[in-house]
C-alpha atoms as one frame of an Amber mdcrd trajectory, in Angstrom:
protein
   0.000   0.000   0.000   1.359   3.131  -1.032   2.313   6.047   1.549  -0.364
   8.525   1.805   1.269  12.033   1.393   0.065  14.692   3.552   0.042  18.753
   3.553   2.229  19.896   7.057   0.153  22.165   9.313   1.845  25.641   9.177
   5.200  25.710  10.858   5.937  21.754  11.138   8.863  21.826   8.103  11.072
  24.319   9.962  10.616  21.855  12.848  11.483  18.621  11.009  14.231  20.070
   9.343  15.728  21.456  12.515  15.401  17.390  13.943  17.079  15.868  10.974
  20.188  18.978  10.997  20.618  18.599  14.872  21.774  14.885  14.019  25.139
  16.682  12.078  25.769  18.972   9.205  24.065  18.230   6.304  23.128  19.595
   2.518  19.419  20.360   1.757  18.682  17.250  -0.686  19.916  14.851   1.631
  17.510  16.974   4.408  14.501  16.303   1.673  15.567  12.607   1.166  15.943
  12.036   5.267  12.539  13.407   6.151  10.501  11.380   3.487  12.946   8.321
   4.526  11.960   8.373   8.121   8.757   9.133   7.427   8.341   6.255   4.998
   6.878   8.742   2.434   4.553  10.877   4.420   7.004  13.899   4.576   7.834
  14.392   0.982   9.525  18.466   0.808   9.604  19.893  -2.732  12.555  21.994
  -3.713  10.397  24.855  -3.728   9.534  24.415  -0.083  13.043  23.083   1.110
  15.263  26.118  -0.368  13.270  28.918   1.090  12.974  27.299   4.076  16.694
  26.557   4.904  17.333  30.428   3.716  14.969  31.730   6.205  16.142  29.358
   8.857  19.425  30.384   8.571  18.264  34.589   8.197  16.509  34.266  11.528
  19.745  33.074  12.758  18.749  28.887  13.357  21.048  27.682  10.814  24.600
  28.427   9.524  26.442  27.125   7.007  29.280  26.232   4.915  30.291  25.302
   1.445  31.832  21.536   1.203  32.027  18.508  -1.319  29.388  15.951  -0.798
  29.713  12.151  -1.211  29.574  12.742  -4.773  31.803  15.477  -5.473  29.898
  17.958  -5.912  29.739  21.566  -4.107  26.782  22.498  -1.767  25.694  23.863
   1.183  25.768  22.150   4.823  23.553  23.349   7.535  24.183  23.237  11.294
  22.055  24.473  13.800  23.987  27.365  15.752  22.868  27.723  19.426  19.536
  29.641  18.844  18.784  26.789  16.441  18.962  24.399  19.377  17.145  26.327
  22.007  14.440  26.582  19.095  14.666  23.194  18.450  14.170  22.139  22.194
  11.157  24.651  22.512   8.925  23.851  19.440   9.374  19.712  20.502   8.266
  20.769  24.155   5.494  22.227  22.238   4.529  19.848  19.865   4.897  17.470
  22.549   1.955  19.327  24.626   0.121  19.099  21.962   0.690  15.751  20.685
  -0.425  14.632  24.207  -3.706  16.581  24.532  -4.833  15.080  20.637  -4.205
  12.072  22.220  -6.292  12.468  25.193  -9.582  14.111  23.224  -9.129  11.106
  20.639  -9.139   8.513  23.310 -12.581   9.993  25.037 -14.420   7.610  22.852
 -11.949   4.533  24.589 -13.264   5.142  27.811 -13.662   8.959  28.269 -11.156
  11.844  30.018  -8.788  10.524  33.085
Protein backbone atom coordinates (compact mmCIF):
# COMPACT_ATOMS: atom_id res chain seq x y z
CA UNK A 1 0.00 0.00 0.00
CA UNK A 2 1.36 3.13 -1.03
CA UNK A 3 2.31 6.05 1.55
CA UNK A 4 -0.36 8.53 1.80
CA UNK A 5 1.27 12.03 1.39
CA UNK A 6 0.07 14.69 3.55
CA UNK A 7 0.04 18.75 3.55
CA UNK A 8 2.23 19.90 7.06
CA UNK A 9 0.15 22.16 9.31
CA UNK A 10 1.85 25.64 9.18
CA UNK A 11 5.20 25.71 10.86
CA UNK A 12 5.94 21.75 11.14
CA UNK A 13 8.86 21.83 8.10
CA UNK A 14 11.07 24.32 9.96
CA UNK A 15 10.62 21.86 12.85
CA UNK A 16 11.48 18.62 11.01
CA UNK A 17 14.23 20.07 9.34
CA UNK A 18 15.73 21.46 12.51
CA UNK A 19 15.40 17.39 13.94
CA UNK A 20 17.08 15.87 10.97
CA UNK A 21 20.19 18.98 11.00
CA UNK A 22 20.62 18.60 14.87
CA UNK A 23 21.77 14.88 14.02
CA UNK A 24 25.14 16.68 12.08
CA UNK A 25 25.77 18.97 9.21
CA UNK A 26 24.06 18.23 6.30
CA UNK A 27 23.13 19.60 2.52
CA UNK A 28 19.42 20.36 1.76
CA UNK A 29 18.68 17.25 -0.69
CA UNK A 30 19.92 14.85 1.63
CA UNK A 31 17.51 16.97 4.41
CA UNK A 32 14.50 16.30 1.67
CA UNK A 33 15.57 12.61 1.17
CA UNK A 34 15.94 12.04 5.27
CA UNK A 35 12.54 13.41 6.15
CA UNK A 36 10.50 11.38 3.49
CA UNK A 37 12.95 8.32 4.53
CA UNK A 38 11.96 8.37 8.12
CA UNK A 39 8.76 9.13 7.43
CA UNK A 40 8.34 6.26 5.00
CA UNK A 41 6.88 8.74 2.43
CA UNK A 42 4.55 10.88 4.42
CA UNK A 43 7.00 13.90 4.58
CA UNK A 44 7.83 14.39 0.98
CA UNK A 45 9.53 18.47 0.81
CA UNK A 46 9.60 19.89 -2.73
CA UNK A 47 12.56 21.99 -3.71
CA UNK A 48 10.40 24.85 -3.73
CA UNK A 49 9.53 24.41 -0.08
CA UNK A 50 13.04 23.08 1.11
CA UNK A 51 15.26 26.12 -0.37
CA UNK A 52 13.27 28.92 1.09
CA UNK A 53 12.97 27.30 4.08
CA UNK A 54 16.69 26.56 4.90
CA UNK A 55 17.33 30.43 3.72
CA UNK A 56 14.97 31.73 6.21
CA UNK A 57 16.14 29.36 8.86
CA UNK A 58 19.42 30.38 8.57
CA UNK A 59 18.26 34.59 8.20
CA UNK A 60 16.51 34.27 11.53
CA UNK A 61 19.74 33.07 12.76
CA UNK A 62 18.75 28.89 13.36
CA UNK A 63 21.05 27.68 10.81
CA UNK A 64 24.60 28.43 9.52
CA UNK A 65 26.44 27.12 7.01
CA UNK A 66 29.28 26.23 4.91
CA UNK A 67 30.29 25.30 1.44
CA UNK A 68 31.83 21.54 1.20
CA UNK A 69 32.03 18.51 -1.32
CA UNK A 70 29.39 15.95 -0.80
CA UNK A 71 29.71 12.15 -1.21
CA UNK A 72 29.57 12.74 -4.77
CA UNK A 73 31.80 15.48 -5.47
CA UNK A 74 29.90 17.96 -5.91
CA UNK A 75 29.74 21.57 -4.11
CA UNK A 76 26.78 22.50 -1.77
CA UNK A 77 25.69 23.86 1.18
CA UNK A 78 25.77 22.15 4.82
CA UNK A 79 23.55 23.35 7.53
CA UNK A 80 24.18 23.24 11.29
CA UNK A 81 22.05 24.47 13.80
CA UNK A 82 23.99 27.37 15.75
CA UNK A 83 22.87 27.72 19.43
CA UNK A 84 19.54 29.64 18.84
CA UNK A 85 18.78 26.79 16.44
CA UNK A 86 18.96 24.40 19.38
CA UNK A 87 17.15 26.33 22.01
CA UNK A 88 14.44 26.58 19.10
CA UNK A 89 14.67 23.19 18.45
CA UNK A 90 14.17 22.14 22.19
CA UNK A 91 11.16 24.65 22.51
CA UNK A 92 8.92 23.85 19.44
CA UNK A 93 9.37 19.71 20.50
CA UNK A 94 8.27 20.77 24.15
CA UNK A 95 5.49 22.23 22.24
CA UNK A 96 4.53 19.85 19.86
CA UNK A 97 4.90 17.47 22.55
CA UNK A 98 1.96 19.33 24.63
CA UNK A 99 0.12 19.10 21.96
CA UNK A 100 0.69 15.75 20.68
CA UNK A 101 -0.42 14.63 24.21
CA UNK A 102 -3.71 16.58 24.53
CA UNK A 103 -4.83 15.08 20.64
CA UNK A 104 -4.21 12.07 22.22
CA UNK A 105 -6.29 12.47 25.19
CA UNK A 106 -9.58 14.11 23.22
CA UNK A 107 -9.13 11.11 20.64
CA UNK A 108 -9.14 8.51 23.31
CA UNK A 109 -12.58 9.99 25.04
CA UNK A 110 -14.42 7.61 22.85
CA UNK A 111 -11.95 4.53 24.59
CA UNK A 112 -13.26 5.14 27.81
CA UNK A 113 -13.66 8.96 28.27
CA UNK A 114 -11.16 11.84 30.02
CA UNK A 115 -8.79 10.52 33.09
Amino acid sequence: MAPIKSDLPQGTLDLLMLQVIALGPVHGYAIAQRLEQVSRGVVQVPEGSLYPALHRLENRGLLAADWKETETGREAKFYRLTRKGLKQLETETADWQRLIDAIGLILGMADGGAQ
